[in-house]
ZAGUVO-606062 format. One record per atom (N, C-alpha, C, O, CB): residue in three letters; atom name; z, y, x. Coordinates in nm, 4 decimals. Glycine has a CB too. Layout:
N
("Ala","CA",(Z,Y,X))
...
***
This chain:
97
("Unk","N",(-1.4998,-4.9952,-0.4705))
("Unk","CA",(-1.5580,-4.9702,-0.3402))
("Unk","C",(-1.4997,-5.0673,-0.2365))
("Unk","O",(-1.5729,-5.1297,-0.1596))
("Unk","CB",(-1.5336,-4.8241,-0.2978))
("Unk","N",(-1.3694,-5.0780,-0.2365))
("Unk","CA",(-1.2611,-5.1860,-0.1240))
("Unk","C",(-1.3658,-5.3679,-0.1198))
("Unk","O",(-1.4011,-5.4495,-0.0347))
("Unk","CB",(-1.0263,-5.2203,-0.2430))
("Unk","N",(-1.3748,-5.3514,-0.2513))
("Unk","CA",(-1.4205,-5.5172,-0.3008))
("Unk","C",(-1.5624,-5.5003,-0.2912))
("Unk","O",(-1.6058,-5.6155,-0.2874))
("Unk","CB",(-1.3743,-5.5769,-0.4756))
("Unk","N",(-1.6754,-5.4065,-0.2841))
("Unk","CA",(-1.7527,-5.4198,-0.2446))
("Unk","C",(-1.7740,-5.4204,-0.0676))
("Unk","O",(-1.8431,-5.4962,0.0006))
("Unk","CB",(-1.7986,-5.3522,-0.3192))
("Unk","N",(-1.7034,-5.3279,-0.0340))
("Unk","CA",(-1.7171,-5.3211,0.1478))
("Unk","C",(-1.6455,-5.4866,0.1655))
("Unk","O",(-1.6688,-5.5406,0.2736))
("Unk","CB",(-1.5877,-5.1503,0.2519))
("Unk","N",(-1.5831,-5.5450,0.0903))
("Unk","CA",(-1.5447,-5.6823,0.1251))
("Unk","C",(-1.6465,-5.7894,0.1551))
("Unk","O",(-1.6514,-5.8717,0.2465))
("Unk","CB",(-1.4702,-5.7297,0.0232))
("Unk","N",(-1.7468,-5.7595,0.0268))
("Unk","CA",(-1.8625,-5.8726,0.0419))
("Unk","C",(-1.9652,-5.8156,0.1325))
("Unk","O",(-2.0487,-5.8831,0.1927))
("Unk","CB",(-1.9374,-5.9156,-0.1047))
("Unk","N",(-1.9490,-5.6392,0.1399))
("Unk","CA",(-2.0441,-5.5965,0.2800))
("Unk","C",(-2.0282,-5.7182,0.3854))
("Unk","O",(-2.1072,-5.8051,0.4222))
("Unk","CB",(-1.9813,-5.4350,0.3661))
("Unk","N",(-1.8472,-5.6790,0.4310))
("Unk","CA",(-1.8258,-5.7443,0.5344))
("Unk","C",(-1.8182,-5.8645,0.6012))
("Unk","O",(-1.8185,-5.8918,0.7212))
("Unk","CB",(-1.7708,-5.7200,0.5449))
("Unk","N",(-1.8072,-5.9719,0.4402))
("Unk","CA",(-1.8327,-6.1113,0.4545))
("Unk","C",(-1.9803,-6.1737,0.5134))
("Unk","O",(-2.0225,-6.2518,0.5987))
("Unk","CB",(-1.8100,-6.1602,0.3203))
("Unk","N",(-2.0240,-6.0897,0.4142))
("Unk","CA",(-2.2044,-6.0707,0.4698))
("Unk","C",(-2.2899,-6.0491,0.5689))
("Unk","O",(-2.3845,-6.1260,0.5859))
("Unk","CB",(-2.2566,-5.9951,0.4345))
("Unk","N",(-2.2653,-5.9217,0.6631))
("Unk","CA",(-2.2632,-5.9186,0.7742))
("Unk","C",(-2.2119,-5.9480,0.8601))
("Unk","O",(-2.2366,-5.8760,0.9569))
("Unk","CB",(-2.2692,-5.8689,0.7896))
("Unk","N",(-2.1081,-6.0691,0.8870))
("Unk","CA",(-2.0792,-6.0914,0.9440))
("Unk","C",(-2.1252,-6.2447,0.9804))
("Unk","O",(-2.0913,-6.2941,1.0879))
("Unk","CB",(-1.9917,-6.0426,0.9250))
("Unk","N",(-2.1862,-6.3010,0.9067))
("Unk","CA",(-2.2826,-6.3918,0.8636))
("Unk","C",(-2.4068,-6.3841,0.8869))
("Unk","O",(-2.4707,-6.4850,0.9168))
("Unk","CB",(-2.2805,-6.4033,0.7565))
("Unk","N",(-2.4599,-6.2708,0.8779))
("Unk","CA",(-2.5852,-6.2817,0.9628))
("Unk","C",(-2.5973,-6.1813,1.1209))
("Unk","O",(-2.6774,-6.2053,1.2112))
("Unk","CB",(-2.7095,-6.2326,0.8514))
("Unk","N",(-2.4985,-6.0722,1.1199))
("Unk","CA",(-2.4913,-6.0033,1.2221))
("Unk","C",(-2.3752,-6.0235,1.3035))
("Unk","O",(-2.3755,-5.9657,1.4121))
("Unk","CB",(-2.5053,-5.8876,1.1887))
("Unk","N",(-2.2599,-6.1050,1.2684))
("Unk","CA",(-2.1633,-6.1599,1.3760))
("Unk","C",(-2.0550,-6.0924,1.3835))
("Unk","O",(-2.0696,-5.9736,1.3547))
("Unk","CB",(-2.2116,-6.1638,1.5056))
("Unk","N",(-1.9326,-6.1304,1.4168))
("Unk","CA",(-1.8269,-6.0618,1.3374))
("Unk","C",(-1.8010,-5.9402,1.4534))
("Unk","O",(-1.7994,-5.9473,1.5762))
("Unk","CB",(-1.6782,-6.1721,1.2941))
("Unk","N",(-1.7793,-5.8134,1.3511))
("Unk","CA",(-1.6811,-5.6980,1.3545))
("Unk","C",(-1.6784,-5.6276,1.2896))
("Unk","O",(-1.7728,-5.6396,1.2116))
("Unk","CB",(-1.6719,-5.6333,1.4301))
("Unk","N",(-1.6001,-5.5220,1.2625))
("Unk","CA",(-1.5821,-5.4720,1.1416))
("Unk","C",(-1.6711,-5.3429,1.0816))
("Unk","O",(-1.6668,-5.2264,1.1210))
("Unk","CB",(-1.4504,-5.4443,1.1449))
("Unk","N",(-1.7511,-5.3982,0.9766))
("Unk","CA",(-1.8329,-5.3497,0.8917))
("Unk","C",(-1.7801,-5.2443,0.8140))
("Unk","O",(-1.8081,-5.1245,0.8137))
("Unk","CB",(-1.8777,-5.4423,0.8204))
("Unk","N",(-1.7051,-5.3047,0.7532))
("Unk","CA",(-1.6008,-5.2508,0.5990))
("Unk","C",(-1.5727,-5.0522,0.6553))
("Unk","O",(-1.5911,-4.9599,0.5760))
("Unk","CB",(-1.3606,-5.3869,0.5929))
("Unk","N",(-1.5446,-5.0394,0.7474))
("Unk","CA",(-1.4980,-4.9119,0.8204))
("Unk","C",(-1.6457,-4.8256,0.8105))
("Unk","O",(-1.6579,-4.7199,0.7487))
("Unk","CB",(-1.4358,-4.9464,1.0004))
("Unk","N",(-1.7534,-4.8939,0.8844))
("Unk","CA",(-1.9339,-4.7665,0.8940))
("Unk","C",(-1.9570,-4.7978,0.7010))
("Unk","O",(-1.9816,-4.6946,0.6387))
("Unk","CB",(-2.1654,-4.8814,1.0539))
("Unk","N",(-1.9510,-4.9001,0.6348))
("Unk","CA",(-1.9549,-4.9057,0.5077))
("Unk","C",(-1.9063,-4.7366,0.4441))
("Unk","O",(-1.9476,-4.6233,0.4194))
("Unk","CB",(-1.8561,-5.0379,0.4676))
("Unk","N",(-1.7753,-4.8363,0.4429))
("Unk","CA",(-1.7049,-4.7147,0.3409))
("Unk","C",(-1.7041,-4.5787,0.3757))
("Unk","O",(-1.6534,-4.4942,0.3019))
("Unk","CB",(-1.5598,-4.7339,0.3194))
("Unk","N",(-1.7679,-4.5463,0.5053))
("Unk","CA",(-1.7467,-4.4269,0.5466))
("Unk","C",(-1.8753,-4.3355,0.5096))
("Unk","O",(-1.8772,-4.2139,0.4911))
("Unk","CB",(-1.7129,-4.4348,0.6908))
("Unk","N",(-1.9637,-4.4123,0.5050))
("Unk","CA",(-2.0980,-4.3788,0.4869))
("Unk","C",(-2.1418,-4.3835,0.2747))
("Unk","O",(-2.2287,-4.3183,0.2168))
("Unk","CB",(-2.1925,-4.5186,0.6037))
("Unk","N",(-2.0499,-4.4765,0.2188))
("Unk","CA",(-2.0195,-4.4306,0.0584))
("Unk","C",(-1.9922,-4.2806,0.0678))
("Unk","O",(-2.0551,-4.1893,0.0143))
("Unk","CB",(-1.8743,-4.5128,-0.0186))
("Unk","N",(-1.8793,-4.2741,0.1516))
("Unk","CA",(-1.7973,-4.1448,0.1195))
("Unk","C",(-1.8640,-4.0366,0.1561))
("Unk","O",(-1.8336,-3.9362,0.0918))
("Unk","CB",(-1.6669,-4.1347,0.1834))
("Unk","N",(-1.9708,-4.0189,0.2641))
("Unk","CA",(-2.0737,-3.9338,0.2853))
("Unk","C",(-2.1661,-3.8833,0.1926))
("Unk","O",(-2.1891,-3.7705,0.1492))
("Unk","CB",(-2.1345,-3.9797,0.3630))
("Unk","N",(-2.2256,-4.0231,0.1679))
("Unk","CA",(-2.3683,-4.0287,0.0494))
("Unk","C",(-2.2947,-3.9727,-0.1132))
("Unk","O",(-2.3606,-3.9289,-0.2075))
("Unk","CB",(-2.4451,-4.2482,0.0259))
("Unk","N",(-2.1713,-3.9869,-0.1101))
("Unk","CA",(-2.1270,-4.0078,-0.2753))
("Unk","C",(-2.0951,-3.7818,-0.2402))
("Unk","O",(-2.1051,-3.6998,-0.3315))
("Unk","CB",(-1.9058,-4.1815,-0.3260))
("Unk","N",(-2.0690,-3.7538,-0.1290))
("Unk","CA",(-2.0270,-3.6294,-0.1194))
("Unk","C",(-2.1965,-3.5439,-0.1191))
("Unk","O",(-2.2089,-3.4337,-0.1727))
("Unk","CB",(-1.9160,-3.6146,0.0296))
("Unk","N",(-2.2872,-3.5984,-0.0671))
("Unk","CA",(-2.3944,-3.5667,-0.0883))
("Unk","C",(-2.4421,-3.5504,-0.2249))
("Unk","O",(-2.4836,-3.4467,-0.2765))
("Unk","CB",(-2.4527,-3.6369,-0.0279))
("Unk","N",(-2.4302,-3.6735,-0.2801))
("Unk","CA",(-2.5085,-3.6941,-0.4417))
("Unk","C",(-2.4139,-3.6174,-0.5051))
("Unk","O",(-2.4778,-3.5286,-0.5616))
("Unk","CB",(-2.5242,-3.8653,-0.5229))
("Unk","N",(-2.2935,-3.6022,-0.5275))
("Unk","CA",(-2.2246,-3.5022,-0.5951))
("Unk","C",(-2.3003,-3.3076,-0.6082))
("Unk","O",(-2.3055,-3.2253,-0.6995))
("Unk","CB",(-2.0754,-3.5156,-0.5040))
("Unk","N",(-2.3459,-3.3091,-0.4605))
("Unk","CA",(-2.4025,-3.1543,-0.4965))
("Unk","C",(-2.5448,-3.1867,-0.6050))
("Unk","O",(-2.5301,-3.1062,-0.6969))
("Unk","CB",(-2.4625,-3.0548,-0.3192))
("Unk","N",(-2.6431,-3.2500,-0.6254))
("Unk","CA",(-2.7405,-3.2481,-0.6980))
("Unk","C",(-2.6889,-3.2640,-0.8597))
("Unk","O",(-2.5934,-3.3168,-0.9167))
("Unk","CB",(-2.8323,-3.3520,-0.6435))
("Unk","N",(-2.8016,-3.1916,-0.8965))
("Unk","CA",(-2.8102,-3.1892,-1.0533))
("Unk","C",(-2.8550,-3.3305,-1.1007))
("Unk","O",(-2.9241,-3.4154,-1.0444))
("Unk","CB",(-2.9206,-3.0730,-1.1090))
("Unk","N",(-2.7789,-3.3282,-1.2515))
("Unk","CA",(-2.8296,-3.5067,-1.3110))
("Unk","C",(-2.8714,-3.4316,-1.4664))
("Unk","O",(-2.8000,-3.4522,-1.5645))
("Unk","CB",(-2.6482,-3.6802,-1.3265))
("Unk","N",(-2.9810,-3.3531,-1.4735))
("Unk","CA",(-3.0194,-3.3037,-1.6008))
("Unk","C",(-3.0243,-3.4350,-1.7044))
("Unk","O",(-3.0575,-3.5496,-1.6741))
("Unk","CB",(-3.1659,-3.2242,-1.5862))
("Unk","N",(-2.9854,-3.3898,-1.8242))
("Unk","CA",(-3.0399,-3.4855,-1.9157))
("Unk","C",(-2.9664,-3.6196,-1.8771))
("Unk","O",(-3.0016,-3.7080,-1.9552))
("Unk","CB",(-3.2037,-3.4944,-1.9049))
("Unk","N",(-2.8860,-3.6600,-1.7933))
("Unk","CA",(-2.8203,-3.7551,-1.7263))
("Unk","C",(-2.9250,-3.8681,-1.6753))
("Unk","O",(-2.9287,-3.9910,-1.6824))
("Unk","CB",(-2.7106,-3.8085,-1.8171))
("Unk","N",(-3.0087,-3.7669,-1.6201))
("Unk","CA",(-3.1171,-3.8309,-1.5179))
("Unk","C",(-3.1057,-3.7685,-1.3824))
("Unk","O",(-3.0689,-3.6522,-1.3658))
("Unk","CB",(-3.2725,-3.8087,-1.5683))
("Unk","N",(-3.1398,-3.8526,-1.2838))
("Unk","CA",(-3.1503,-3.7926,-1.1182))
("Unk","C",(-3.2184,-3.6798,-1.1144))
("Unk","O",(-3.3305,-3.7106,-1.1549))
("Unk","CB",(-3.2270,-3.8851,-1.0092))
("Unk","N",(-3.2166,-3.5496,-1.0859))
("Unk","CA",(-3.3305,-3.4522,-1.0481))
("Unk","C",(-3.4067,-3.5067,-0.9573))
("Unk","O",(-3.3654,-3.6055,-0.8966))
("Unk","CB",(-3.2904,-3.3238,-0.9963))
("Unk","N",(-3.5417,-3.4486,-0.9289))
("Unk","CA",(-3.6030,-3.5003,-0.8479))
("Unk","C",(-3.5603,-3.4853,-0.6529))
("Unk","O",(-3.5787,-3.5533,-0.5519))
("Unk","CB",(-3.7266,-3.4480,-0.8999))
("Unk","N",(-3.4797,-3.3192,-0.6983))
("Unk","CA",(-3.4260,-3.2950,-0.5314))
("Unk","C",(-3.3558,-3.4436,-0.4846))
("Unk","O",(-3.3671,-3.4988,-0.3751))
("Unk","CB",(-3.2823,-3.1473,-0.5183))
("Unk","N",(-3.2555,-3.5043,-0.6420))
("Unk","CA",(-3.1700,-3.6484,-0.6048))
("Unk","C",(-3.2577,-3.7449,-0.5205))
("Unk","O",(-3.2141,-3.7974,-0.4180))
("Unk","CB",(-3.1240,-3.7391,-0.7510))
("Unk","N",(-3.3624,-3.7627,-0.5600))
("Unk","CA",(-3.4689,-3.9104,-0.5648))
("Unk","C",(-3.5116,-3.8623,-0.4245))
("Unk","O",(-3.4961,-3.9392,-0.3296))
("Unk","CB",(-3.6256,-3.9320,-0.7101))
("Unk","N",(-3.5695,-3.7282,-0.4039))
("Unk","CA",(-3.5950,-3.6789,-0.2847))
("Unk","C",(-3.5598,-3.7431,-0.1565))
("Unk","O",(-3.6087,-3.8134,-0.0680))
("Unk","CB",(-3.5470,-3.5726,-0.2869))
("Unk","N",(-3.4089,-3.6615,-0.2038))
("Unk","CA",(-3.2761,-3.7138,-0.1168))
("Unk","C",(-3.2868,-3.8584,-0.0446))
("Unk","O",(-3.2833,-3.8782,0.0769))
("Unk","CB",(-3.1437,-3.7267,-0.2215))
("Unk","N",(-3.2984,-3.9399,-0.1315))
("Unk","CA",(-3.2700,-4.0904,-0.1193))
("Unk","C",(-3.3683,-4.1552,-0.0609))
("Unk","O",(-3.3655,-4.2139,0.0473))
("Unk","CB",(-3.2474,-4.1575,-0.2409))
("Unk","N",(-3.4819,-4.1395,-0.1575))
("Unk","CA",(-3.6535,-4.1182,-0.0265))
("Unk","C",(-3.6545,-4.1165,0.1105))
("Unk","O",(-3.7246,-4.1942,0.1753))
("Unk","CB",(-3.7347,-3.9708,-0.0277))
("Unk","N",(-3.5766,-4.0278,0.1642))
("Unk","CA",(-3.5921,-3.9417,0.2589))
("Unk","C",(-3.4568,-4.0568,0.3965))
("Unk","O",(-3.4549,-4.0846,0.5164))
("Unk","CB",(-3.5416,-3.7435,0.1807))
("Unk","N",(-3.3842,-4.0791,0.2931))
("Unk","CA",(-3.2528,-4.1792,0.3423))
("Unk","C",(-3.3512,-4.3250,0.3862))
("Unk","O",(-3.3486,-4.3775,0.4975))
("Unk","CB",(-3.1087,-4.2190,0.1775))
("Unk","N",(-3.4281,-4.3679,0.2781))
("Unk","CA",(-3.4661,-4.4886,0.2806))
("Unk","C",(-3.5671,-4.5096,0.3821))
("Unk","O",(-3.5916,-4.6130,0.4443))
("Unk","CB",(-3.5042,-4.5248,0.1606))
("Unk","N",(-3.6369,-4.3646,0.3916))
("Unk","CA",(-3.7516,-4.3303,0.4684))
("Unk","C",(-3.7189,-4.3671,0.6456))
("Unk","O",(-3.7950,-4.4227,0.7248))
("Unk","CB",(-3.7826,-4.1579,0.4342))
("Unk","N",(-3.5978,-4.3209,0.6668))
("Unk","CA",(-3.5264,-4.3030,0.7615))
("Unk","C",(-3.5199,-4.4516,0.8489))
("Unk","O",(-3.5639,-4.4961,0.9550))
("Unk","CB",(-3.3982,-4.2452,0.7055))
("Unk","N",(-3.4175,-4.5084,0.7082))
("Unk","CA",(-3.4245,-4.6547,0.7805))
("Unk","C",(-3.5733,-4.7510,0.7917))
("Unk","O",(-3.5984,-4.8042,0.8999))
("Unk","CB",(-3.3170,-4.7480,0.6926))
("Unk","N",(-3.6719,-4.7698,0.6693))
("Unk","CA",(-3.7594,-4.7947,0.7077))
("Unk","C",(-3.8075,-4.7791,0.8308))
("Unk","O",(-3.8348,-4.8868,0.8836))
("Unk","CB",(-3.8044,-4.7652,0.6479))
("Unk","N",(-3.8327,-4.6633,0.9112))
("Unk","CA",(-3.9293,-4.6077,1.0240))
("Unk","C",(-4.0180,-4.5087,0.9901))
("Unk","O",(-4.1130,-4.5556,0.9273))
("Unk","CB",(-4.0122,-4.7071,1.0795))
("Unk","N",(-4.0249,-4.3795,1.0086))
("Unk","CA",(-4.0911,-4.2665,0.9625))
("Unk","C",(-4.2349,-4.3024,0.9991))
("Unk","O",(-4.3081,-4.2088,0.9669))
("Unk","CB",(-4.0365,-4.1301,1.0249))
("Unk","N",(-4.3466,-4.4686,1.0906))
("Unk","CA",(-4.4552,-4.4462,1.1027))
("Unk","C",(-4.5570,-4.4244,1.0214))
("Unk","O",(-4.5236,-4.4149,0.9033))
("Unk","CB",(-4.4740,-4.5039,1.1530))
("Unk","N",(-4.6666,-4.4136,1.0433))
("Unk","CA",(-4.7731,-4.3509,0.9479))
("Unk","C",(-4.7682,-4.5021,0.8131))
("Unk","O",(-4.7884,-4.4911,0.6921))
("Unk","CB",(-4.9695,-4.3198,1.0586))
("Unk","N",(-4.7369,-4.6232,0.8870))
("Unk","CA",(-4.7795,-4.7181,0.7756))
("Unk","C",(-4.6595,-4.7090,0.6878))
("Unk","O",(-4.6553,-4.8075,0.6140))
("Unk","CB",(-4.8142,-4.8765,0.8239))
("Unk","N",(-4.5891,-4.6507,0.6744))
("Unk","CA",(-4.4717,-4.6284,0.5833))
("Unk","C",(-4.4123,-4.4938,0.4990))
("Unk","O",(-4.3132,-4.4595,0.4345))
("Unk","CB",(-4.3765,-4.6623,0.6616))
("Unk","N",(-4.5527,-4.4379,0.5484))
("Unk","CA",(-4.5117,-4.2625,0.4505))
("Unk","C",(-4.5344,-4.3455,0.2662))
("Unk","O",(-4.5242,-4.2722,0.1678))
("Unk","CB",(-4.7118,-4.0612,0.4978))
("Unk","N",(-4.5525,-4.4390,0.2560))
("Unk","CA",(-4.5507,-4.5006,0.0883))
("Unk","C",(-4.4203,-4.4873,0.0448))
("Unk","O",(-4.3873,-4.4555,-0.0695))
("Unk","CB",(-4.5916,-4.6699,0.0636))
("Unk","N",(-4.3289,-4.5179,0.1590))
("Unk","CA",(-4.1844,-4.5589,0.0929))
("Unk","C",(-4.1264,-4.3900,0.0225))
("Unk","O",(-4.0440,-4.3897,-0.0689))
("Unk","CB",(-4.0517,-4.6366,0.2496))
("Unk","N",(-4.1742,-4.2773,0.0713))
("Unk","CA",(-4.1076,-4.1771,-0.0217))
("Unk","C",(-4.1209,-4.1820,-0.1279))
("Unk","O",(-4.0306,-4.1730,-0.2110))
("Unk","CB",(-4.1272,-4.0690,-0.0111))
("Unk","N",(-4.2829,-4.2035,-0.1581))
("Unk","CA",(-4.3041,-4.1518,-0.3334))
("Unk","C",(-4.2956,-4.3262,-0.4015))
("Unk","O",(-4.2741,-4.3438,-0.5214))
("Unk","CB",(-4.5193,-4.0452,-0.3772))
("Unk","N",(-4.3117,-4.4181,-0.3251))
("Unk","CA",(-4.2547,-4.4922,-0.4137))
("Unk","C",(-4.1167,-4.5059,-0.4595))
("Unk","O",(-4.0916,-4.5641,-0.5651))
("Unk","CB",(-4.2841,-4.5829,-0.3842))
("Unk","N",(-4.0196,-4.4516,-0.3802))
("Unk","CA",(-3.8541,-4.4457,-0.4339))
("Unk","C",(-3.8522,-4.3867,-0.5173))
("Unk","O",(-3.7923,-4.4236,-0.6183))
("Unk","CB",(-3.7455,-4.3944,-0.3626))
("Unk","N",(-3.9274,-4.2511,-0.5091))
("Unk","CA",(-3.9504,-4.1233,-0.6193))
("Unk","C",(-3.9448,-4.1502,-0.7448))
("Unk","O",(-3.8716,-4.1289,-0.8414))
("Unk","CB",(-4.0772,-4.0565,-0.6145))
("Unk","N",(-4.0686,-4.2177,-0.7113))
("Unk","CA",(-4.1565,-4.2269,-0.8338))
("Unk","C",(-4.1452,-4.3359,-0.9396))
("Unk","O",(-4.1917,-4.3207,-1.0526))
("Unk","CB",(-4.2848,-4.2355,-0.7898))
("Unk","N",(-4.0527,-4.4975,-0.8814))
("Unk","CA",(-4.0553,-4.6223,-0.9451))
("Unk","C",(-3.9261,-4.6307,-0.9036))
("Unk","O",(-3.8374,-4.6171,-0.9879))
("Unk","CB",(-4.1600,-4.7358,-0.9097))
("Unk","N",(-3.8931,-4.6545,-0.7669))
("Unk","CA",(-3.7811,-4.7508,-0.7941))
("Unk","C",(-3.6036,-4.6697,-0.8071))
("Unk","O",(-3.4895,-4.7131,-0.8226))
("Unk","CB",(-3.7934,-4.8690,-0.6502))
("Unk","N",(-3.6508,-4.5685,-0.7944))
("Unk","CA",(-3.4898,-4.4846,-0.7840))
("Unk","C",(-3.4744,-4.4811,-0.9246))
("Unk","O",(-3.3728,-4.5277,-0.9763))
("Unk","CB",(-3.4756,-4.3058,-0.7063))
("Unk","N",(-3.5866,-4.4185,-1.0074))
("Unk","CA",(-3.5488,-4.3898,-1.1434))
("Unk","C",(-3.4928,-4.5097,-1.2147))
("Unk","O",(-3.3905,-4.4964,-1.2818))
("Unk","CB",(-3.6646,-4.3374,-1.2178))
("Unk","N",(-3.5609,-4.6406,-1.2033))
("Unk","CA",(-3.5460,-4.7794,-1.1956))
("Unk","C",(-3.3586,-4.8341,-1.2237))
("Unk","O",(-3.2816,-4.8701,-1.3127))
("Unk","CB",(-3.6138,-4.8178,-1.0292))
("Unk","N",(-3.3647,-4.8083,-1.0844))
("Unk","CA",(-3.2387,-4.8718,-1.0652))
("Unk","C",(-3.1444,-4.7549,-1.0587))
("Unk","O",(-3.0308,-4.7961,-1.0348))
("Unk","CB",(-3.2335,-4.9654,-0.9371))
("Unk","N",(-3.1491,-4.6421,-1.0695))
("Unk","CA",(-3.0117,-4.5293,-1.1514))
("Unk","C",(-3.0380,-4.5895,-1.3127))
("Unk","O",(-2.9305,-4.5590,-1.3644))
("Unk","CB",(-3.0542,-4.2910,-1.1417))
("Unk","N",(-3.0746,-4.6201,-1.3616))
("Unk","CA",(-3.0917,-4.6710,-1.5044))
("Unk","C",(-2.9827,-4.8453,-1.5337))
("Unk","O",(-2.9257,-4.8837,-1.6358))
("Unk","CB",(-3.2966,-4.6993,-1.5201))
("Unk","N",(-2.9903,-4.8932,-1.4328))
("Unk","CA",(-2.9354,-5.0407,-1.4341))
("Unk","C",(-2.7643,-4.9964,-1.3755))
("Unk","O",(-2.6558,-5.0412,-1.4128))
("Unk","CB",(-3.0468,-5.1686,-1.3053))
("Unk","N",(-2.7948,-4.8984,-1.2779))
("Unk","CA",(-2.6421,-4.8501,-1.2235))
("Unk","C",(-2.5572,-4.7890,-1.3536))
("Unk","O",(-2.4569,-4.8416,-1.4017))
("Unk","CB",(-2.6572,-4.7130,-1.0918))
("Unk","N",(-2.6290,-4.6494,-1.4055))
("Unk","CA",(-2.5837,-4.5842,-1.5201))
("Unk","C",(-2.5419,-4.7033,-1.6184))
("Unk","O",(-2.4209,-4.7199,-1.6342))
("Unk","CB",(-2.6975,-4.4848,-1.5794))
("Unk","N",(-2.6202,-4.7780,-1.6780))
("Unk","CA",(-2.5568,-4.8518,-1.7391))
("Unk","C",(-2.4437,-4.9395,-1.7420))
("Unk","O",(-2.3490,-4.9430,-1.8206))
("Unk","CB",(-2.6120,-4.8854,-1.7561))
("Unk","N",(-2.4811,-5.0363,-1.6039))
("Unk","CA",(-2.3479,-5.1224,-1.5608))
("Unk","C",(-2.2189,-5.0318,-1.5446))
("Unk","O",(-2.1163,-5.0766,-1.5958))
("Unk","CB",(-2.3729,-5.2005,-1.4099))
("Unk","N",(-2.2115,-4.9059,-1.4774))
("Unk","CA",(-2.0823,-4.8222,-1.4471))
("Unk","C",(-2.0543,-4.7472,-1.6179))
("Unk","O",(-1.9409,-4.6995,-1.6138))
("Unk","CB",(-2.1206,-4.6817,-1.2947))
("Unk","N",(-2.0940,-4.7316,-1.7070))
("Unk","CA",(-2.0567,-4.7028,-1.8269))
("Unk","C",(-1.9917,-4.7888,-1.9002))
("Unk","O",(-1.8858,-4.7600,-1.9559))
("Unk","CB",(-2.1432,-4.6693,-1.8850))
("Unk","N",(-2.0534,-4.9142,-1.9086))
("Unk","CA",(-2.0068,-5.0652,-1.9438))
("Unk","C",(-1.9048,-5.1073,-1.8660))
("Unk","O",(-1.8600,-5.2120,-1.9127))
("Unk","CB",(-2.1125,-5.1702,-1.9275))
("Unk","N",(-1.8364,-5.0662,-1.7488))
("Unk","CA",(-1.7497,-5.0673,-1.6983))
("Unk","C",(-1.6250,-4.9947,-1.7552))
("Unk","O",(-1.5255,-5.0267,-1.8203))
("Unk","CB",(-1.7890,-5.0417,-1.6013))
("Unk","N",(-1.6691,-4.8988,-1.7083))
("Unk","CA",(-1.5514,-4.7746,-1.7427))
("Unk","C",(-1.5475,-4.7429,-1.8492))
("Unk","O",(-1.5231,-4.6223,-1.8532))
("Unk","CB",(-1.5574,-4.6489,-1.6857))
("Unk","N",(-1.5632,-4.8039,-1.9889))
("Unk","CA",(-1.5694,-4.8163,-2.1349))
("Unk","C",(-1.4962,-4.9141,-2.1876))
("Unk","O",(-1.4402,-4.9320,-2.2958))
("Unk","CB",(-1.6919,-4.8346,-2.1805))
("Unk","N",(-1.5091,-4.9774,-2.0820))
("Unk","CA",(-1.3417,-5.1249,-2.1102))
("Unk","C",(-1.2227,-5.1708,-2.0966))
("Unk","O",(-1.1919,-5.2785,-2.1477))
("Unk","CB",(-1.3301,-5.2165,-2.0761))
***
């Protein structure tokens, strides 16, 4: 998490100008990771309340206007399941070595 809020902070500071990132970063892991902890991972898949969840996060930042009610069920439906599949894997392949 330290070494990722690192390249957060290298990053934004590069296109948004320096101050410190690394601090709303990591604070906001520690939120979302306390969130995703209450949902169920049946079958060691996201429940759908999970995907919901995240929808609803992504929804947020997008802009809730009418031209963007797509972004829920597409997180839902394609890209959450998607990429918990590439995460699950890389963090297993990790922590297996």
């Amino acid at each position: 998490a330290y070494k990722l809020a690192d390249y957060v902070q290298e990053n934004a500071e590069e296109f948004l100008g320096e101050r410190d990132y690394k601090k709303g970063f990591l604070n906001n892991l520690n939120k979302r990771s306390q969130e995703y902890a209450e949902f169920k991972f049946p079958d060691n898949q996201p429940s759908y309340n999970a995907l919901q969840h995240l929808g609803q996060k992504i929804q947020k930042v997008m802009g809730e206007q009418e031209q963007n009610r797509w972004v829920l069920n597409q997180v839902i439906e394609a890209d959450a399941p998607e990429i918990y599949q590439h995460c699950n894997k890389a963090l297993t392949q990790l922590l297996s070595e």
